[in-house]
C-alpha positions in Angstrom: -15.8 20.0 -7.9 -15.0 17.4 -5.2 -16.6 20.1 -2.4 -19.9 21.0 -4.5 -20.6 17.1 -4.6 -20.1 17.2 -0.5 -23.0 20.0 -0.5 -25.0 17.9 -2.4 -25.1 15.3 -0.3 -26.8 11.8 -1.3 -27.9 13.6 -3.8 -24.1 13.0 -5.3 -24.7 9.3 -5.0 -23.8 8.7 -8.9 -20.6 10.8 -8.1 -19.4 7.6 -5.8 -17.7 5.4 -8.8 -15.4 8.0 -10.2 -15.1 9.7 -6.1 -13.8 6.2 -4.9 -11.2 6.4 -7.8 -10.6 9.9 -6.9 -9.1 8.2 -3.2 -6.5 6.8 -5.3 -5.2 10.3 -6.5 -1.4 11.0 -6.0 -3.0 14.8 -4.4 -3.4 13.9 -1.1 -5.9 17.1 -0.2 -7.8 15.6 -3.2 -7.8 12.1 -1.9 -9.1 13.8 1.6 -12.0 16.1 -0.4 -13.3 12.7 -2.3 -13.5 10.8 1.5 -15.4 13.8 2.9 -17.9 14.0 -0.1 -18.4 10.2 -0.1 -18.7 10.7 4.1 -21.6 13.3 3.2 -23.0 11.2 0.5 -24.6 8.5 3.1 -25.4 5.4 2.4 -24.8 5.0 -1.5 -21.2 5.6 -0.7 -21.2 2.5 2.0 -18.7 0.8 -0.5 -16.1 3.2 0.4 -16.0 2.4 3.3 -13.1 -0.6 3.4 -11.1 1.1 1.5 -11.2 4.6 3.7 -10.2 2.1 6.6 -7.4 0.5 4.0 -6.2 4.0 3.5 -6.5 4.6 7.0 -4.2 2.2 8.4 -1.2 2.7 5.8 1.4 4.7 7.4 2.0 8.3 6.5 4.6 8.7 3.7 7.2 11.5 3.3 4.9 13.9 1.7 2.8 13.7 4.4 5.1 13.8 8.0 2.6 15.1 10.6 -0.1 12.4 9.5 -2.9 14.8 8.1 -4.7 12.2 5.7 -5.0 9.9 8.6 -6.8 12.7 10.7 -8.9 13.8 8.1 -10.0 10.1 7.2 -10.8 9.9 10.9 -13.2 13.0 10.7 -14.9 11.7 7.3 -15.6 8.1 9.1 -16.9 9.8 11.9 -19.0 11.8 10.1 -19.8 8.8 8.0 -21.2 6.5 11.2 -22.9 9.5 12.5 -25.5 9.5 9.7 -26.3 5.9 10.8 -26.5 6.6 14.5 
């Protein structure tokens, strides 16, 4: 569901409420889906984006040793910016 809202674009912009609660998800491929759907989303999903940087900055836990959220996050903030530029 997560990946046909990315498709969809800003056309997914009423998805944003219930995608920034999907970021809080204890699935940590999940949590990375909902940042790179709101990424795609644009603008609408410019509330996001403090708490992709939050999310960001926390360091990797156990379930997660070689730091994958963090490098995915980076990729869905690039691509975020790069919609702006």
């Amino acid at each position: 569901m997560v990946q046909t809202l990315e498709q969809m674009k800003d056309k997914a912009a009423p998805a944003v409420p219930k995608l920034r609660e999907t970021l809080k998800a204890d699935d940590m491929w999940l949590r990375i889906k909902a940042a790179d759907a709101l990424a795609a989303i644009g603008e609408a999903a410019e509330p996001a984006v403090p708490e992709m940087l939050d999310m960001l900055i926390r360091e990797p836990g156990s379930k997660d040793p070689r730091g994958m959220e963090r490098r995915y996050l980076c990729f869905a903030l690039f691509h975020f910016f790069n919609l702006f530029l």
